[in-house]
C-alpha positions as CSV (number, residue, x, y, z in Angstrom):
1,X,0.0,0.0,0.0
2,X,3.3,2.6,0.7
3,X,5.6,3.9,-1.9
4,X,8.6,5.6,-1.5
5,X,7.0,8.5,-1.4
6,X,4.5,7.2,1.8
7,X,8.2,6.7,3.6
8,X,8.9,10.4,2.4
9,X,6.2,11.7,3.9
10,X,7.0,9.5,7.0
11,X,10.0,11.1,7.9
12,X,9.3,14.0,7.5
13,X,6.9,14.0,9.9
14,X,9.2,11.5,12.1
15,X,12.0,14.1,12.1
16,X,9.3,17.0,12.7
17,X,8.3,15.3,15.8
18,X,11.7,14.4,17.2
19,X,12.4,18.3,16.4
20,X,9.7,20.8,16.8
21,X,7.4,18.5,19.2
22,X,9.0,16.1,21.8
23,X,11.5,18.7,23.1
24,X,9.1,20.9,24.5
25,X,6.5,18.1,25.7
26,X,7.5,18.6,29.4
27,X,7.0,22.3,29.4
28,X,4.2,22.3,27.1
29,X,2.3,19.7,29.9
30,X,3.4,21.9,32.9
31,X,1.7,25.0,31.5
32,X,-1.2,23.1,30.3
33,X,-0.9,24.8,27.0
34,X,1.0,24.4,23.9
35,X,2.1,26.9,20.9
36,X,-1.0,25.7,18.8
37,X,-0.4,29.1,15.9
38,X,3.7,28.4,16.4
39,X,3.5,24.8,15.4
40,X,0.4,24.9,12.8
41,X,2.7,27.4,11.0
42,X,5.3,25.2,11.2
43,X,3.3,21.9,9.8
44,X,1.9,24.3,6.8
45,X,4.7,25.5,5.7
46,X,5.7,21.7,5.3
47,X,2.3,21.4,3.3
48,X,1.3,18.4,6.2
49,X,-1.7,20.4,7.6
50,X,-3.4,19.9,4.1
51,X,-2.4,16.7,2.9
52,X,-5.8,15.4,1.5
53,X,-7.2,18.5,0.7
54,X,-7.7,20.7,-2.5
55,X,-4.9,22.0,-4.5
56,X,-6.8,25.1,-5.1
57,X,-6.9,25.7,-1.2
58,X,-3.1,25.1,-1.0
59,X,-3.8,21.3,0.0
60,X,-1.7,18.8,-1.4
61,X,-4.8,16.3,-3.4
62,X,-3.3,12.8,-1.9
63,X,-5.2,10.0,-1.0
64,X,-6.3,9.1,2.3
65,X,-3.5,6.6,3.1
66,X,-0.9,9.7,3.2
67,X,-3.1,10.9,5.8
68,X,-2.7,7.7,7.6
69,X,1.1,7.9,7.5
70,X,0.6,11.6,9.2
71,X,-1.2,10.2,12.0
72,X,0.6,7.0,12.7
73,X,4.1,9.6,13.3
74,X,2.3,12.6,14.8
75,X,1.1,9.8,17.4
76,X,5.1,9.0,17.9
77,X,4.8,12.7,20.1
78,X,5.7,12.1,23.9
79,X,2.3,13.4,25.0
80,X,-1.5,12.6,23.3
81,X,-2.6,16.5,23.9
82,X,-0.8,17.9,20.7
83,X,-1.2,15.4,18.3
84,X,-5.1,15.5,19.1
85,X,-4.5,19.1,18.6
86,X,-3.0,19.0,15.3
87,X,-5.9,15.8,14.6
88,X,-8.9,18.2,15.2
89,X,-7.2,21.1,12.5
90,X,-6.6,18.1,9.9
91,X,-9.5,15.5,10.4
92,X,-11.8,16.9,13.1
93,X,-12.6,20.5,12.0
94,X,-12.3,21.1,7.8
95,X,-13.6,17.3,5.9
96,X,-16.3,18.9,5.7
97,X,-15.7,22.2,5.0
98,X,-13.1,20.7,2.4
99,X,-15.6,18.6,0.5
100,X,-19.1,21.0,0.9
101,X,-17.7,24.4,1.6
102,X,-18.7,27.2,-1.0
103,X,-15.5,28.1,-2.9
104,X,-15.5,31.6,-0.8
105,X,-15.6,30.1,2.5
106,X,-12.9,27.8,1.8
107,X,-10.8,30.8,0.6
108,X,-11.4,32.5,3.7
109,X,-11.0,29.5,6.3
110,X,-9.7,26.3,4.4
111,X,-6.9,27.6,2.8
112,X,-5.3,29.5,6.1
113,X,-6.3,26.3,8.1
114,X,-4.3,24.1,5.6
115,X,-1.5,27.1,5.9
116,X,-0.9,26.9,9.4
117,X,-2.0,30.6,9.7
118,X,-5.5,30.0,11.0
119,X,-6.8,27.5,13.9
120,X,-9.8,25.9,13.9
121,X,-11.6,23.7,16.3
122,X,-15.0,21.3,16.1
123,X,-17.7,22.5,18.3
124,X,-20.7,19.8,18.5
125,X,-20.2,18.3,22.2
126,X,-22.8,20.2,24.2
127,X,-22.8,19.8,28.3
128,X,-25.8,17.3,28.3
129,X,-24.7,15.8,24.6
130,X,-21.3,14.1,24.4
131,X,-21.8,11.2,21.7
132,X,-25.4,12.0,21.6
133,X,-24.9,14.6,18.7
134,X,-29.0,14.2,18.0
135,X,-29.7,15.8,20.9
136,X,-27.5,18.9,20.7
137,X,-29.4,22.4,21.6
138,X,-27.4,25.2,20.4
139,X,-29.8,27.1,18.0
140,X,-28.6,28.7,14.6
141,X,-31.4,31.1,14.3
142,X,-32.7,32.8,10.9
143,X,-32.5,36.5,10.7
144,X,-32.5,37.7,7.5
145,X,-29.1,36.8,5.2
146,X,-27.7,36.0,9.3
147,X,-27.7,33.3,11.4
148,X,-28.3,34.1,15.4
149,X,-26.2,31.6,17.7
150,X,-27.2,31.0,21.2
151,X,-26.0,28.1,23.6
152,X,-22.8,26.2,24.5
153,X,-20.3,23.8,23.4
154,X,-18.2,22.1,26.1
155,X,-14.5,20.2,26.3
156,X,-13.6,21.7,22.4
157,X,-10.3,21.1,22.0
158,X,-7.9,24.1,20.8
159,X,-11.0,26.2,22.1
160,X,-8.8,29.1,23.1
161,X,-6.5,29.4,20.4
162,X,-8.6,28.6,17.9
163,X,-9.3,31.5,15.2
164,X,-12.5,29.7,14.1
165,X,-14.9,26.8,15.0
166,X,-16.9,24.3,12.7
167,X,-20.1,24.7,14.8
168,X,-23.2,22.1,14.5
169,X,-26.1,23.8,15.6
170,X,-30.1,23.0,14.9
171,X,-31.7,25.6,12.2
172,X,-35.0,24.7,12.5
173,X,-37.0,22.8,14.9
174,X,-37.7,19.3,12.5
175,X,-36.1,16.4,13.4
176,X,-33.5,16.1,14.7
177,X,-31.2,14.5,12.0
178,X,-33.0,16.7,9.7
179,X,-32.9,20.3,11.6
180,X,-28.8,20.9,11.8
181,X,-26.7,22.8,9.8
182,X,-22.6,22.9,9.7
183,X,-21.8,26.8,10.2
184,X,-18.2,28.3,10.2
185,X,-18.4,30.9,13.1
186,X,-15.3,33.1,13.5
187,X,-13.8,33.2,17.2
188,X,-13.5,36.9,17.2
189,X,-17.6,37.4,16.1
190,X,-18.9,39.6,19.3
191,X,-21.3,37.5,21.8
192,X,-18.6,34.5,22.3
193,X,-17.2,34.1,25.6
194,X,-15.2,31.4,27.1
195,X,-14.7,29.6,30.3
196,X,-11.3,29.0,31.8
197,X,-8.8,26.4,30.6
198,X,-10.8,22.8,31.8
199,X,-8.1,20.8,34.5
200,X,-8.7,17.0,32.6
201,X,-7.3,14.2,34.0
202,X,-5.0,13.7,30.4
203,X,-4.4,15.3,27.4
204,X,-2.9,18.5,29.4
205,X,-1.1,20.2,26.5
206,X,-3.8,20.9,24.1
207,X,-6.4,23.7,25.8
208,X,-9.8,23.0,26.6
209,X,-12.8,24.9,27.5
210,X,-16.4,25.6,27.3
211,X,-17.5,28.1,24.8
212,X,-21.0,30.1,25.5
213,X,-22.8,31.8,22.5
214,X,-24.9,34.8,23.4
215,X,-26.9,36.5,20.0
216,X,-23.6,35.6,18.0
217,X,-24.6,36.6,14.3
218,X,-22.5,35.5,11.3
219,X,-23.5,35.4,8.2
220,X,-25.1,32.7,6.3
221,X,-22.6,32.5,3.9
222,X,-20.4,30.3,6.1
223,X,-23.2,27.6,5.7
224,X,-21.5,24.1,4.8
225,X,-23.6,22.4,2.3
226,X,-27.3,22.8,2.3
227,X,-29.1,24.0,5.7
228,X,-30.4,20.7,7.7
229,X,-27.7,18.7,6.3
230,X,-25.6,19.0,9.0
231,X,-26.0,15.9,10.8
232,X,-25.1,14.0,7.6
233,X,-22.2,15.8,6.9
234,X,-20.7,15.7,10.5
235,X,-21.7,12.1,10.4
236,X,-19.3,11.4,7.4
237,X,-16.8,13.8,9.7
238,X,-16.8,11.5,12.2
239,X,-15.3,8.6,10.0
240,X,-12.4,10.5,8.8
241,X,-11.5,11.5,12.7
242,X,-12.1,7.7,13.7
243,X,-9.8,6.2,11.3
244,X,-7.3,9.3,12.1
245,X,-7.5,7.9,15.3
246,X,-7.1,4.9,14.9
247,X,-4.0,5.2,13.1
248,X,-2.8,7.9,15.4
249,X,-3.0,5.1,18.3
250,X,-0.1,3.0,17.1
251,X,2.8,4.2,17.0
252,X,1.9,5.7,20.6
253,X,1.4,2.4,21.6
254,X,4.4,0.8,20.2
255,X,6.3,3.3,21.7
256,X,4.8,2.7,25.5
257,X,5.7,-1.3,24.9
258,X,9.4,-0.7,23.5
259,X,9.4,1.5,26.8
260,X,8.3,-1.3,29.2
261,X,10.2,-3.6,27.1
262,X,13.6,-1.7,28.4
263,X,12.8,-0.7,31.8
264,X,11.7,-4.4,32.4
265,X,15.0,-5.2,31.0
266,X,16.8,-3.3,33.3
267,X,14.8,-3.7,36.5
268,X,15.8,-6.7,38.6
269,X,13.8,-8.5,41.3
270,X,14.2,-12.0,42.9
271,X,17.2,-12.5,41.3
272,X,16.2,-11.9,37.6
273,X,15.3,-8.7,35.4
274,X,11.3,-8.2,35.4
275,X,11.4,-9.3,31.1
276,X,12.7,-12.5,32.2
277,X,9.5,-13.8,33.5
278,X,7.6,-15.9,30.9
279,X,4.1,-14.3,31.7
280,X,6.0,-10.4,31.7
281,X,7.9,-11.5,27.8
282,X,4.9,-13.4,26.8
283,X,2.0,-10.6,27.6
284,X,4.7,-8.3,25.8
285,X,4.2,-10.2,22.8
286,X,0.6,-10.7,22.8
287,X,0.1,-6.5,23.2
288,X,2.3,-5.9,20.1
289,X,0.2,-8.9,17.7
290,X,-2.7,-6.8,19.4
291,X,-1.2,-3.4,18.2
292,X,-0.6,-5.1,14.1
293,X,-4.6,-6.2,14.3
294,X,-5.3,-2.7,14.9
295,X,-2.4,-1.7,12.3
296,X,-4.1,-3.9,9.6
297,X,-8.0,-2.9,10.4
298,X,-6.6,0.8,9.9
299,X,-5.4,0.1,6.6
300,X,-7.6,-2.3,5.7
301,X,-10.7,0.6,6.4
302,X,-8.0,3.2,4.6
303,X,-7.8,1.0,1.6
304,X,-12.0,0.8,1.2
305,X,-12.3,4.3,1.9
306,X,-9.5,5.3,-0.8
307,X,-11.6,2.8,-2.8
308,X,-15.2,5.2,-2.6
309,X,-16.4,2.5,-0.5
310,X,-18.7,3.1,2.8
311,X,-16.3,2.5,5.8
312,X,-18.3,3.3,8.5
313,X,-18.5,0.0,10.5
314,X,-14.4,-0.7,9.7
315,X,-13.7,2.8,10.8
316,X,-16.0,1.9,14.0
317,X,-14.2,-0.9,14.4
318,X,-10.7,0.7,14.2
319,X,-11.9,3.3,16.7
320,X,-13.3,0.6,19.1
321,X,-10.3,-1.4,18.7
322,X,-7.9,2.0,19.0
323,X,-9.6,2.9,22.8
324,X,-9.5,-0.3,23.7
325,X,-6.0,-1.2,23.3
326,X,-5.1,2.5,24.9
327,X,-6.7,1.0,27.7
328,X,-5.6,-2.6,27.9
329,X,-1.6,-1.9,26.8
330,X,-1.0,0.8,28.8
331,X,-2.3,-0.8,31.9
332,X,-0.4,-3.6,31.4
333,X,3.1,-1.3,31.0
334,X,2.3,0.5,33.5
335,X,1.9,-2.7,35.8
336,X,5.5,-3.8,35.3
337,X,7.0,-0.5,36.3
338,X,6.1,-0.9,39.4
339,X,6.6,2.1,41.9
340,X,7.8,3.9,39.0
341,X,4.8,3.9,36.9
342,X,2.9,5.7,39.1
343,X,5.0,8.8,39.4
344,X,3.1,11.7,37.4
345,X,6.4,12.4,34.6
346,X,6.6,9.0,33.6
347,X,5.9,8.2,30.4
348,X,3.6,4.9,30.2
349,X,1.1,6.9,32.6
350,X,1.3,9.5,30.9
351,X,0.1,7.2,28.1
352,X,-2.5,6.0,30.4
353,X,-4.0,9.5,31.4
354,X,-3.9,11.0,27.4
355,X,-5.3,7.9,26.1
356,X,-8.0,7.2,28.2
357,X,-10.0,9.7,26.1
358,X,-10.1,7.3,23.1
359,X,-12.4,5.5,24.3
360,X,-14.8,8.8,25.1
361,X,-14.1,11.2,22.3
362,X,-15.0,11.1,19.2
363,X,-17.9,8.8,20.3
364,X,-17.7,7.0,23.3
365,X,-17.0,3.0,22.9
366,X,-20.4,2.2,23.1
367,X,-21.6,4.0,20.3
368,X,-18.9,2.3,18.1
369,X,-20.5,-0.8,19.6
370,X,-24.2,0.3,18.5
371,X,-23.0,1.3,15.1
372,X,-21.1,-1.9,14.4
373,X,-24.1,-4.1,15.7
374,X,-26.5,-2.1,13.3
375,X,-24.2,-3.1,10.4
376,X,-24.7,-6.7,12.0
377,X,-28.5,-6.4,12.0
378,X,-28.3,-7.5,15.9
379,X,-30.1,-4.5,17.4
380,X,-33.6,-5.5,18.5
381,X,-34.8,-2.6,16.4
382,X,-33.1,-4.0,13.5
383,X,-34.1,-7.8,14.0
């Protein structure tokens, strides 16, 4: 499936990791924050913030297993914060915009995006709707050529940094997969206020917060595609930022078993170094032939996608399977460290606080579960 230029692209990212990311990670956790403008600009001006996007926009028109080569090394940073960052400009926040966007809104917010000059951040998680997107309540109101914005988004990633948001909100009050509408509202539009920075348990380099919208007006130009149409599209969002995750999983945990794999090595007890036990070198082994299942559902759901076809039970699967393993291989690490693995700066729990959310975000575990068993025709509503 990779060409030479696939491994290009691989270390370029690689080396722009081991350079402009992981020697900061320490700080960039302590202040809770990163430099989300000072790296974006960075990744655009290597053309890797716009990989599968337009030419016309400044994007570079590859397939999606490029993008897949992008995630797997921008998940080899030493923290999960800002590669979810980076995740939410690439594969969270402009899809749709990419693919529906009116050829003046994706002058005005694509092309910067894919630049590195402008951040951007996906607001649909409300307070009472998490995966629940149907039951969202911010209101896009009709005023003439304007829309009128009024409610809140909560935990939106980049929230504070970002220079615009790719807001689902409900334009009418039909149903609801019929009444929502993809807007692009600009963080500097008068009536949008923020909370503080949220204090999550992972993830503490990329900002977080709750965004309130009190009569925010912005034009209805910056519709996405047709009014109401908005569920859809974030719908076929979502399987772009599952498989992005998915992908983005792997190398992250690769990196937490090589880890394990040397401190175990090096840590002695009864006699022996931890690896030398048969259930430590044997679990080892079973976590990375758990790590190339995931590796080969990810490419196998990359491959169908590139193909036109519908991938959204494989990239179900390949988020399901992603959040699990986060879970399962970085308990497991974390275990044979000992002492050491619960101290806050080490790396595997690191692992295990930033990863966590894959089994939340992006729709929680369950959902993945619901969608999958659809495709299975096992729901009782489906029997």
């Amino acid at each position: 499936m990779f060409t030479q230029e696939h491994e290009q692209l691989r270390q370029t990212v690689r080396q722009f990791v081991a350079q402009e990311i992981n020697p900061h990670v320490d700080q960039w956790e302590r202040d809770g924050i990163y430099p989300a403008r000072e790296v974006m600009g960075k990744l655009g001006a290597l053309g890797l913030l716009g990989i599968t996007k337009p030419t016309t926009f400044g994007g570079l028109g590859l397939d999606y297993s490029y993008q897949v080569v992008f995630a797997e090394e921008i998940g080899a940073a030493h923290c999960g914060g800002v590669p979810l960052s980076i995740g939410v400009q690439t594969d969270m926040a402009t899809p749709a915009l990419a693919r529906f966007g009116s050829d003046e809104l994706r002058a005005r917010y694509l092309a910067p995006a894919i630049a590195g000059e402008m951040v951007a951040a996906i607001a649909v998680s409300e307070p009472h709707a998490g995966s629940d997107v149907s039951a969202i309540k911010t209101t896009a109101r009709s005023d003439g050529d304007h829309y009128v914005i009024n409610g809140t988004k909560m935990w939106i990633t980049n929230a504070t940094q970002a220079d615009f948001l790719c807001l689902l909100a409900n334009t009418s009050d039909g149903p609801a997969h019929k009444n929502k509408s993809l807007i692009i509202v600009p963080m500097n539009t008068p009536g949008i206020s923020l909370s503080p920075k949220l204090d999550k348990l992972g993830m503490r380099s990329s900002d977080t917060a709750q965004i309130f919208f009190d009569d925010v007006r912005v034009p209805k130009s910056n519709l996405i595609g047709d009014e109401g149409a908005g569920f859809t599209l974030q719908m076929m969002q979502f399987q772009e930022e599952r498989l992005f995750g998915g992908a983005m999983c792997i190398r992250m945990l690769e990196n937490c078993i090589n880890q394990t794999i040397e401190y175990a090595r090096q840590r002695a007890a009864f006699g022996q170094s931890i690896l030398d036990n048969q259930s430590v070198h044997f679990r080892l082994a079973e976590l990375q032939t758990e790590v190339e299942c995931l590796r080969a559902l990810v490419y196998r759901a990359t491959a169908a996608h590139i193909a036109g076809e519908e991938v959204t039970t494989l990239a179900s699967m390949a988020k399901l399977k992603g959040g699990r393993l986060c879970r399962e291989v970085t308990d497991a690490c974390l275990q044979y460290w000992g002492g050491m693995g619960f101290m806050w700066d080490n790396p595997v729990s690191r692992a295990y606080r930033d990863q966590r959310l894959c089994s939340i975000g992006g729709g929680a575990d369950e959902v993945m579960l619901g969608i999958i068993c659809k495709a299975m025709g096992t729901l009782p509503s489906h029997r």
